[in-house]
C-alpha positions as CSV (number, residue, x, y, z in Angstrom):
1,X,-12.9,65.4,-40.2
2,X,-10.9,64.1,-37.1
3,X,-9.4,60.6,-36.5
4,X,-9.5,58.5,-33.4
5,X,-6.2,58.9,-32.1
6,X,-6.7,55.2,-30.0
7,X,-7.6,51.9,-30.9
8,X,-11.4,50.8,-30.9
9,X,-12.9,49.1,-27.9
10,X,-15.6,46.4,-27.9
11,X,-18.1,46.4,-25.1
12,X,-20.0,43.2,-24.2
13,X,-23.8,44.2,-24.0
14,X,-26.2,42.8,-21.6
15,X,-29.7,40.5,-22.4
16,X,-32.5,40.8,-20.3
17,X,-33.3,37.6,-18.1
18,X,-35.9,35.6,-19.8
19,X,-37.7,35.0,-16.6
20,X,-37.3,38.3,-14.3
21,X,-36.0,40.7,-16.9
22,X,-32.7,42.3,-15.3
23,X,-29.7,42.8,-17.4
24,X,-27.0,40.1,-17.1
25,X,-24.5,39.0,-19.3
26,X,-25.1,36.5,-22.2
27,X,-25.4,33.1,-21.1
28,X,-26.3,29.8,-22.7
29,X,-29.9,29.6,-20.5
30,X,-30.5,33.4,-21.2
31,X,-31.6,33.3,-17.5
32,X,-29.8,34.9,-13.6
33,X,-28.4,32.9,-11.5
34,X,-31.0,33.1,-9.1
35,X,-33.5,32.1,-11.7
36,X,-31.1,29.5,-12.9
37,X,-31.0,28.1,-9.0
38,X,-35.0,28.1,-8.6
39,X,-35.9,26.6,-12.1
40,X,-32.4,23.5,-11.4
41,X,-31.3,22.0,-7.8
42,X,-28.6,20.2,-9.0
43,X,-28.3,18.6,-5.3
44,X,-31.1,16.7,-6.1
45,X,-30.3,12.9,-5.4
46,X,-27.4,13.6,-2.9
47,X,-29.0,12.7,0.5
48,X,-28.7,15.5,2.7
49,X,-29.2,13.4,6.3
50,X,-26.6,9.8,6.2
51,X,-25.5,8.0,9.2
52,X,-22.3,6.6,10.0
53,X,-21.3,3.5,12.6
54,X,-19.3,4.5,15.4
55,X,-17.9,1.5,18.1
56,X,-17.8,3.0,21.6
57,X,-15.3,0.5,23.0
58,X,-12.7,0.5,20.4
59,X,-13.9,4.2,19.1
60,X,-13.4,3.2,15.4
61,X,-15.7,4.0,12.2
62,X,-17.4,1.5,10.2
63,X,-16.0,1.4,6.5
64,X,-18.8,-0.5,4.6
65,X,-18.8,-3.5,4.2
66,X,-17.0,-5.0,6.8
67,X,-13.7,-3.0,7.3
68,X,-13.3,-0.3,11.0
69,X,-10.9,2.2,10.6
70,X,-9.5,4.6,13.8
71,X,-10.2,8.1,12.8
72,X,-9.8,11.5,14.7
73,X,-12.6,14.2,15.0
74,X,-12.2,16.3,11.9
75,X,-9.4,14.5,10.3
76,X,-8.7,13.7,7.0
77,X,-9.4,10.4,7.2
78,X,-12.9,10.5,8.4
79,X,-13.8,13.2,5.9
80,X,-12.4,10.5,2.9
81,X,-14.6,8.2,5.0
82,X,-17.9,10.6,5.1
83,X,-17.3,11.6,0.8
84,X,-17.1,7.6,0.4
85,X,-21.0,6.8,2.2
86,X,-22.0,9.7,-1.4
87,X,-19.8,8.4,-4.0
88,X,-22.5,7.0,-5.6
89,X,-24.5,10.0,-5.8
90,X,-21.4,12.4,-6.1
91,X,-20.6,10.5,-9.6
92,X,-23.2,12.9,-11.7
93,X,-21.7,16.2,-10.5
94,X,-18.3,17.4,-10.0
95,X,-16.7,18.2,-6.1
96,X,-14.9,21.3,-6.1
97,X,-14.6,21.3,-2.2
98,X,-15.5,19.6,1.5
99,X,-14.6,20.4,4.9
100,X,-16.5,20.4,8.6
101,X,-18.4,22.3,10.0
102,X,-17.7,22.6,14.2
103,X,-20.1,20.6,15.9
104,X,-20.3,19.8,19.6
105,X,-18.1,16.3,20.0
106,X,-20.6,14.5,22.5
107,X,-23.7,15.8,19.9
108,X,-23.6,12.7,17.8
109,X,-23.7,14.6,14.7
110,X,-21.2,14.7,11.6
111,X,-22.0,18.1,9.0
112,X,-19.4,18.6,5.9
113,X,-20.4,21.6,3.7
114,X,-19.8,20.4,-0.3
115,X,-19.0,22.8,-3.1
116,X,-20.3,21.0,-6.3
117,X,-20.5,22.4,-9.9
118,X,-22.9,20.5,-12.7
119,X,-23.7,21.8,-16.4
120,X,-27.2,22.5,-16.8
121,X,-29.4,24.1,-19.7
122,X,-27.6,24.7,-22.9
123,X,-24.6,24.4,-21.4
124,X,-24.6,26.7,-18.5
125,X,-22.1,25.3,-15.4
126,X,-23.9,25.9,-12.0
127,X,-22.1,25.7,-8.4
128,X,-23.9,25.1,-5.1
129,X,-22.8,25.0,-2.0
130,X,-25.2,22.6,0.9
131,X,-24.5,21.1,4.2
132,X,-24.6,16.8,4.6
133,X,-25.3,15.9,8.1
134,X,-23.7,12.7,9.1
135,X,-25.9,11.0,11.7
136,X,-23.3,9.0,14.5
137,X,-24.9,5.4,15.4
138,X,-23.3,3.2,17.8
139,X,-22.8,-0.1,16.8
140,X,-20.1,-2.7,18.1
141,X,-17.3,-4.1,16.2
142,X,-16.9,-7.9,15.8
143,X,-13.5,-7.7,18.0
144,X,-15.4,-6.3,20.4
145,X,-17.8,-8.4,20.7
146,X,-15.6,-11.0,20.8
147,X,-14.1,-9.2,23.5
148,X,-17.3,-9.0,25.3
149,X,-18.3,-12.5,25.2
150,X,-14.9,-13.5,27.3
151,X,-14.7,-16.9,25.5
152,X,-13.6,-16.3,22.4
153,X,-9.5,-16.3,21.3
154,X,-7.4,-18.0,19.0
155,X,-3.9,-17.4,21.0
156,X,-3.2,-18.0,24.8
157,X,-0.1,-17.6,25.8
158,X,0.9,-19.7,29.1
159,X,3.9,-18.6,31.6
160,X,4.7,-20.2,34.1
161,X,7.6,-20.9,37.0
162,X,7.9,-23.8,39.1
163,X,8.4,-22.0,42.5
164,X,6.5,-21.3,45.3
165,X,6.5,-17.4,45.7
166,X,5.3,-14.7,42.9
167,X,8.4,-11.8,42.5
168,X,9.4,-12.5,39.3
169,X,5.5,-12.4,38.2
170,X,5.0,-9.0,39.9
171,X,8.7,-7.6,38.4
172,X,7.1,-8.8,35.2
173,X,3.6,-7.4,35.7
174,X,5.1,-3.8,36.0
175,X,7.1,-4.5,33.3
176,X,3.8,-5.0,31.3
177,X,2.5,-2.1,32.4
178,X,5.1,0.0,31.8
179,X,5.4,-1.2,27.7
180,X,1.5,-1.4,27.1
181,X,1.9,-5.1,26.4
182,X,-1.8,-5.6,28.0
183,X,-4.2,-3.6,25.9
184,X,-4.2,-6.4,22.8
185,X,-4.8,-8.8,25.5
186,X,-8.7,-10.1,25.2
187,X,-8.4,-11.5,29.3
188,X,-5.5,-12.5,31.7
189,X,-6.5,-15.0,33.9
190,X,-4.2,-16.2,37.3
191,X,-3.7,-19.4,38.5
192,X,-2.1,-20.6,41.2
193,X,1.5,-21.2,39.4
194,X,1.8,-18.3,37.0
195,X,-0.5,-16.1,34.2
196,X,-2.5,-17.0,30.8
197,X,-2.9,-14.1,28.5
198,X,-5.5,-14.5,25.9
199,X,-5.7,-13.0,22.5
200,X,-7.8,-12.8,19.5
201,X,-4.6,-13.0,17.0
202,X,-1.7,-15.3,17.1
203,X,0.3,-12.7,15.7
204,X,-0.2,-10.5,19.3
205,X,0.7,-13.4,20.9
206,X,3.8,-13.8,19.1
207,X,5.0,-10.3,20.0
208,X,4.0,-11.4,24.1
209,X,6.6,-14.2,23.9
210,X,9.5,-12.1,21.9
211,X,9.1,-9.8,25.0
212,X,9.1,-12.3,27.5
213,X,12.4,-13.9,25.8
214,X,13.6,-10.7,26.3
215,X,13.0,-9.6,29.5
216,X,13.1,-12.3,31.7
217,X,15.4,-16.0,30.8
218,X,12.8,-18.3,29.5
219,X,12.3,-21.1,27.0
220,X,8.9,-21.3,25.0
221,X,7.0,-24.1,23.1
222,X,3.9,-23.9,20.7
223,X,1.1,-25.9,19.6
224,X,-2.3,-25.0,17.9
225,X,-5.1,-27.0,17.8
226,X,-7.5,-27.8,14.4
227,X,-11.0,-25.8,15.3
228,X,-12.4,-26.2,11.7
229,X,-11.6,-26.5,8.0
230,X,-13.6,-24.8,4.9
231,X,-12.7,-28.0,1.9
232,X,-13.9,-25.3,-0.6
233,X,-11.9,-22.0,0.0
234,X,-9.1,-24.4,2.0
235,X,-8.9,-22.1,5.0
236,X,-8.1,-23.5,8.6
237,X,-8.7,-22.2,11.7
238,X,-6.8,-23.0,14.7
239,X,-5.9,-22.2,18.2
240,X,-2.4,-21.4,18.8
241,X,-0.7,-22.4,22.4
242,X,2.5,-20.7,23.2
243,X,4.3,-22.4,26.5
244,X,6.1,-20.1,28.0
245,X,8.7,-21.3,31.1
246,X,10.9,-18.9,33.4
247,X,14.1,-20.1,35.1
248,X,12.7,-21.7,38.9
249,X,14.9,-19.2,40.3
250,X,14.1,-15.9,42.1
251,X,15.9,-12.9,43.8
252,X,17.6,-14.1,47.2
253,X,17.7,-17.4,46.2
254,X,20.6,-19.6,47.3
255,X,21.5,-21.8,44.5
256,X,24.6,-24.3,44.1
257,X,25.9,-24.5,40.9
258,X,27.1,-27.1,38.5
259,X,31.0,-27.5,38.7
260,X,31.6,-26.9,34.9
261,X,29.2,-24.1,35.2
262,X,31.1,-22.3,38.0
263,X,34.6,-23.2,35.9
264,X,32.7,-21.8,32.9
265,X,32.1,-18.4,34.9
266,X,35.4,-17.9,36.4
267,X,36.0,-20.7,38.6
268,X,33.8,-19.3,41.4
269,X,32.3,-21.0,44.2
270,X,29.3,-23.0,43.4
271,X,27.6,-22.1,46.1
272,X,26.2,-18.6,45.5
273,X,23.1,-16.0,46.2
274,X,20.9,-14.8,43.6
275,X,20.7,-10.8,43.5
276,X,18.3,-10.3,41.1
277,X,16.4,-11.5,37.8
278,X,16.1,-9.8,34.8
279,X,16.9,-10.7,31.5
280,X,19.3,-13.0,32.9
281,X,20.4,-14.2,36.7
282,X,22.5,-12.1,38.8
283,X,24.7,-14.6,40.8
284,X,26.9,-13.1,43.8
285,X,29.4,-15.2,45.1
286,X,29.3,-14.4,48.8
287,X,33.0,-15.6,49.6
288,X,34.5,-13.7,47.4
289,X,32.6,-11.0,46.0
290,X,32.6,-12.2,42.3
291,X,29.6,-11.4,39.8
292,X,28.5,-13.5,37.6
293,X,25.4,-13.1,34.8
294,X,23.9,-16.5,33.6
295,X,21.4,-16.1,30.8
296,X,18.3,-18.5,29.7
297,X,20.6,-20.3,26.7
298,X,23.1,-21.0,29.9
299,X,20.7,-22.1,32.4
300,X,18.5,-24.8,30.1
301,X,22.2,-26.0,29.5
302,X,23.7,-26.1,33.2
303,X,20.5,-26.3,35.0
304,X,20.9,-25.6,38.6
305,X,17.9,-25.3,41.6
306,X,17.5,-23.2,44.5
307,X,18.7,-24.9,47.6
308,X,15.7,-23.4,50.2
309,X,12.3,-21.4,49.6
310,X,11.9,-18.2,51.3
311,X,9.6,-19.2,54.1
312,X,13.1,-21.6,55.3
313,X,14.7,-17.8,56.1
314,X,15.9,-17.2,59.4
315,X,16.7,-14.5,61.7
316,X,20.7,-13.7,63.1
317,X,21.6,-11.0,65.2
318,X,25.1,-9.6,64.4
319,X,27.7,-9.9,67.1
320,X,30.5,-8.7,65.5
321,X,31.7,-7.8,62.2
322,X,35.3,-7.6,60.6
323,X,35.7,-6.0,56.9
324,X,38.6,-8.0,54.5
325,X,40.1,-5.5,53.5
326,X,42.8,-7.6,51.5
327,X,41.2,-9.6,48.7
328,X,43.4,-11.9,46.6
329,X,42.3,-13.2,43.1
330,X,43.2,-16.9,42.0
331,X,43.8,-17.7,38.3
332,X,41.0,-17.4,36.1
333,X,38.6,-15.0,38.5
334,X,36.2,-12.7,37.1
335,X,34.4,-9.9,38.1
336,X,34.2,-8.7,41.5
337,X,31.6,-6.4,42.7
338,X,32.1,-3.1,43.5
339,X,28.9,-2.6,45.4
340,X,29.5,-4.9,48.7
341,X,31.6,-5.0,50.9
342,X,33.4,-8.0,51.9
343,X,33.2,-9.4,55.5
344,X,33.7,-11.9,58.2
345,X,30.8,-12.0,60.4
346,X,30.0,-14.0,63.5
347,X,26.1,-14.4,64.0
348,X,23.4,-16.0,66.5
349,X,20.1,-16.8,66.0
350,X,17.5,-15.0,67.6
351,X,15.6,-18.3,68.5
352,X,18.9,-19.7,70.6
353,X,19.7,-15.8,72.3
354,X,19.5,-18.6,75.3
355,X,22.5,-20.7,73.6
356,X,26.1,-20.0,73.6
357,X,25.9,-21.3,69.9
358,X,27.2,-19.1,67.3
359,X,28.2,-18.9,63.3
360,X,30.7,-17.4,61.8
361,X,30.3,-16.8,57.6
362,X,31.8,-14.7,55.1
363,X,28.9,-12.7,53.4
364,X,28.7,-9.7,50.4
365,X,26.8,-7.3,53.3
366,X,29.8,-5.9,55.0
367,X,28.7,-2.1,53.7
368,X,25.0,-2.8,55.5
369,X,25.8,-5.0,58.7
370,X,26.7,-3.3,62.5
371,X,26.8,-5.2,65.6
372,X,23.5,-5.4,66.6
373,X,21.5,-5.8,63.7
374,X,19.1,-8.4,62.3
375,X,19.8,-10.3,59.0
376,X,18.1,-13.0,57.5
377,X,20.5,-16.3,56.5
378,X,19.7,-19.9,55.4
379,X,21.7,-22.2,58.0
380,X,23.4,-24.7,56.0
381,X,24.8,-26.4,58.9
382,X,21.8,-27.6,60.5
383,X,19.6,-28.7,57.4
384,X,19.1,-31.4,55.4
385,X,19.8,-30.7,51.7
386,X,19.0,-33.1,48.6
387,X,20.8,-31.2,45.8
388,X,23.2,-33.5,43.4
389,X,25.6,-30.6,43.2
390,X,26.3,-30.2,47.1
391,X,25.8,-33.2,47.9
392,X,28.9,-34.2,45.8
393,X,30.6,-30.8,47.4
394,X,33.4,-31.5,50.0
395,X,31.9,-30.3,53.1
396,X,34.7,-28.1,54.5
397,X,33.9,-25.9,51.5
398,X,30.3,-25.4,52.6
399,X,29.5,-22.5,54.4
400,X,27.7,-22.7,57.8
401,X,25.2,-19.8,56.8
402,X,24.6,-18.2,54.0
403,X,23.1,-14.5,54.5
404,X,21.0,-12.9,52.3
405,X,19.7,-9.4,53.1
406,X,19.4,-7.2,56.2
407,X,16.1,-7.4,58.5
408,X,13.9,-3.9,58.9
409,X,11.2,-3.4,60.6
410,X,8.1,-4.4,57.8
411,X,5.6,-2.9,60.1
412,X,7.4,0.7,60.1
413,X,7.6,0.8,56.5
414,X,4.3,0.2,55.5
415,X,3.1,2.6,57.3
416,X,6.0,5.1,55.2
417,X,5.8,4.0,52.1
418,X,4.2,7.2,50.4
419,X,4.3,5.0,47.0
420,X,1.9,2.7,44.9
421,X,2.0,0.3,42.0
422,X,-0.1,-0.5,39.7
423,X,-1.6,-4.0,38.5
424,X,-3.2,-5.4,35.7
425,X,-6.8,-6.5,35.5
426,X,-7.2,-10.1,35.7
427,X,-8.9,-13.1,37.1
428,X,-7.9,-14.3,40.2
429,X,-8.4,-17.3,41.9
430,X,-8.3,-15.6,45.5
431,X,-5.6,-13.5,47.1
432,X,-4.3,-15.3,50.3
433,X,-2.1,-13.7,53.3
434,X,1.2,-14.9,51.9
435,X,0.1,-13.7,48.0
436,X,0.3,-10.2,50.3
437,X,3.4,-11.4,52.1
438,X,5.4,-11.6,49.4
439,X,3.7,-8.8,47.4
440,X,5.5,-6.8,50.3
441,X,8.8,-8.4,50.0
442,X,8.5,-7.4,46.4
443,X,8.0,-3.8,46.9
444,X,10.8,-4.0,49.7
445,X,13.0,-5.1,46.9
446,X,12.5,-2.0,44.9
447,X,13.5,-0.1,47.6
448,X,16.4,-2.0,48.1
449,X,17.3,-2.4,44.7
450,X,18.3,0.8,42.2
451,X,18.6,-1.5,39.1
452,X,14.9,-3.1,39.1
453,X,13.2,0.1,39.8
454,X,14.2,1.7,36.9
455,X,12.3,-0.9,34.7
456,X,9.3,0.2,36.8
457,X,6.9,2.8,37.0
458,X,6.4,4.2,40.6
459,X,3.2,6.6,41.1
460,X,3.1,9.3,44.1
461,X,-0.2,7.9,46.7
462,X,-1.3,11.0,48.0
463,X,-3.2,9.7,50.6
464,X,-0.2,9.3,52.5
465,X,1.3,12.4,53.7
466,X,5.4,13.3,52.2
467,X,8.0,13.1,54.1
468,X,11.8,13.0,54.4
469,X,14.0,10.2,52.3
470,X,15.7,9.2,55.2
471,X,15.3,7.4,57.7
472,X,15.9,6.6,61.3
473,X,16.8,3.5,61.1
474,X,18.8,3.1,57.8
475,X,15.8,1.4,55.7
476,X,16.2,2.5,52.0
477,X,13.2,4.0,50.5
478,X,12.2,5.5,47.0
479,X,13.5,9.1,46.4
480,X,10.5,11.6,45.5
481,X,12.1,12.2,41.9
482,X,11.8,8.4,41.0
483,X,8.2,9.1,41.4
484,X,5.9,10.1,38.8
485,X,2.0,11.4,39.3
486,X,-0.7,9.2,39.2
487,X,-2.7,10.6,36.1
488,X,-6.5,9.7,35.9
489,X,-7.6,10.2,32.7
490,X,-11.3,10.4,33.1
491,X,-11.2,13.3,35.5
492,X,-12.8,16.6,33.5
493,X,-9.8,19.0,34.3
494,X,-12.6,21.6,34.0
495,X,-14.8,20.3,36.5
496,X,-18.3,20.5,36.9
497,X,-20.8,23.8,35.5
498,X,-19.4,26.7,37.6
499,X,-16.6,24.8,39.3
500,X,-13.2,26.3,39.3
501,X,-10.6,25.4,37.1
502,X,-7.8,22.6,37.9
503,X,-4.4,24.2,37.3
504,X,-2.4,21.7,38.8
């Protein structure tokens, strides 16, 4: 008799399938698992067709009851918010997996294929795996329809400046641009003195002033109104006003300053040129060169006026021009400015070329001005002024004329300007010829002026044909690299069915 040298294995035997008879291993049902699937759907209750609210204008989903969420094709999110619309019918069984199935994106349809195990006869644990097809209805938002209806906010912030042209509101319009600052705004309306921006938060409006305190010196007020009042759940509802005023000075203005105020910034003249506006006022003092920066804070405190409006500009010819080359500094100066150039100039005006009458002026110009050229001044000599400031001046320290920039030809550099701006949609009242004159002096200042164009975004017009940065005549103009491309988002880089593709 021989012994079994290893140890003794156990093999599981197989049962016949109480329904088709092939061998399978024991179970609890005593049945296949195709058997199993044909006598038990345990899908059955979970909806296999659900729709799901989609706004077109703010492109969010609806999250029952009242909640829209922004949610990317295929994302996490939207598949939480797909399992949510079958929680109630997921409860009896248990999710093992869910994921998407491709679908085209403009089809309007949703499908997430579901892995889900249940225990079924005697025991026996059954998975399944089936397809839910999420049905995409449009339906719009409250905040759009809001939106929609035009009437509707609960925030409108006010700006305004008490002068008579518009380039601080078109420096600040780019500036908007270029931050996104608009796209929370439910309208933007313009009147004839500045801009209301209207919102359906007071919280966005908020965030409008904080930038507006920042990028331009201004002082703001607010006020809300009582709309209505719920005595049971004690809520209020009001409509917020936010007052927002900029300084009534612009670039090129000619302003005389207070006599502390001038102490204050290192005993310069009062008598000086604004440069340019941004978050605070670039004053030039053109006797001497020296810089000073006066922010909002300063201003409501020493407030000063311009002493002309830009239509009182007049037009000098250049007969001669000497450079000071030695500058002294009295006690207490401040900066000077290391971008002029100091000169004595004598000047005529181009209505009295029949005269023998001529000015002679110290200006910040010297690196610009030739014999020969045109310049634009305010004549001080020949003008009647009612500012308290100069009129309390002694008049030997008042300048004849003051000038401000150098004259191009406007017509010539139109017609070069290979450059475009944008603008923000809004209401208008009606666009006149001198709302277009001085949207032209403003883009002449970004040509002239390094400093402001970098808070703006300058787009490439191709319908006017490159050419070189310089020019003939000496008229600054935008460098190609300052330029960026004009995108349009809602042209189909792939074109039309069996057009060529866009590389560029």
């Amino acid at each position: 008799m021989e012994y079994m040298q290893g140890p003794a294995t156990s093999s599981q035997g197989n049962i016949l399938c109480c329904q088709c008879g092939i061998p399978i291993p024991p179970n609890p049902a005593n049945m296949c698992v195709a058997c199993l699937r044909t006598q038990v759907d345990i899908s059955e209750g979970i909806p296999k067709q659900v729709s799901v609210h989609f706004c077109k204008q703010c492109e969010r989903y609806l999250q029952p009851p009242g909640t829209w969420i922004q949610c990317a094709l295929e994302s996490r999110e939207l598949l939480t918010l797909c399992l949510k619309k079958l929680k109630s019918s997921l409860s009896k069984v248990r999710l093992i997996d869910a994921g998407f199935i491709w679908t085209e994106p403009h089809s309007k349809r949703l499908k997430v294929k579901l892995t889900i195990q249940k225990e079924v006869m005697n025991g026996a644990i059954l998975q399944q795996v089936f397809v839910v097809e999420y049905v995409v209805q449009s339906q719009m938002c409250d905040d759009c329809h809001r939106v929609e209806a035009k009437d509707f906010w609960k925030a409108v912030v006010q700006v305004r400046q008490k002068v008579l042209h518009k380039k601080t509101f078109y420096y600040l319009e780019q500036i908007i641009l270029k931050h996104r600052l608009h796209q929370n705004t439910l309208r933007v309306k313009e009147i004839h003195d500045g801009l209301d921006f209207y919102y359906a938060s007071k919280q966005h409006a908020q965030k409008m002033v904080e930038f507006l305190q920042c990028t331009v010196p201004c002082r703001s007020k607010t006020s809300q109104r009582l709309i209505s009042h719920d005595i049971h759940s004690n809520t209020y509802n009001y409509k917020s006003t936010f007052s927002v005023e900029i300084v009534p000075v612009c670039k090129d203005n000619l302003v005389c300053l207070s006599p502390k105020l001038a102490q204050s910034l290192g005993n310069m003249n009062q008598i000086c040129v604004c440069v340019r506006v941004t978050s605070t006022i670039h004053l030039i003092d053109p006797n001497t060169l020296q810089i000073a920066e006066v922010d909002g804070n300063t201003y409501w405190r020493h407030p000063f006026n311009s002493l002309f409006h830009p239509k009182q500009l007049e037009e000098f010819i250049v007969m001669d021009v000497d450079i000071v080359r030695d500058r002294k500094q009295g006690p207490g100066a401040g900066v000077r400015s290391n971008k002029h150039t100091l000169a004595e100039v004598w000047v005529q005006k181009t209505s009295e070329m029949n005269t023998s009458q001529q000015y002679h002026c110290r200006t910040h110009l010297g690196h610009l001005l030739n014999p020969g050229d045109l310049v634009q001044g305010f004549d001080l000599a020949n003008c009647n002024l009612n500012d308290e400031f100069i009129n309390k001046m002694n008049p030997h320290h008042i300048p004849d004329v003051v000038l401000i920039k150098k004259s191009y030809d406007r017509a010539r550099r139109q017609r070069r300007r290979n450059w475009k701006l944008k603008e923000l949609e809004r209401d208008r009242e009606g666009m006149d010829t001198d709302d277009e004159r001085q949207y032209q002096d403003f883009l002449e200042d970004l040509e002239e002026d390094e400093l402001i164009r970098k808070n703006v975004n300058i787009y490439k017009n191709a319908d006017i044909a490159v050419e070189s940065d310089t020019d003939e005549e000496g008229a600054p103009r935008i460098s190609l690299a300052e330029m960026l491309e004009d995108l349009h988002i809602s042209h189909d880089a792939t074109g039309g069915e069996g057009a060529e593709m866009l590389t560029e």
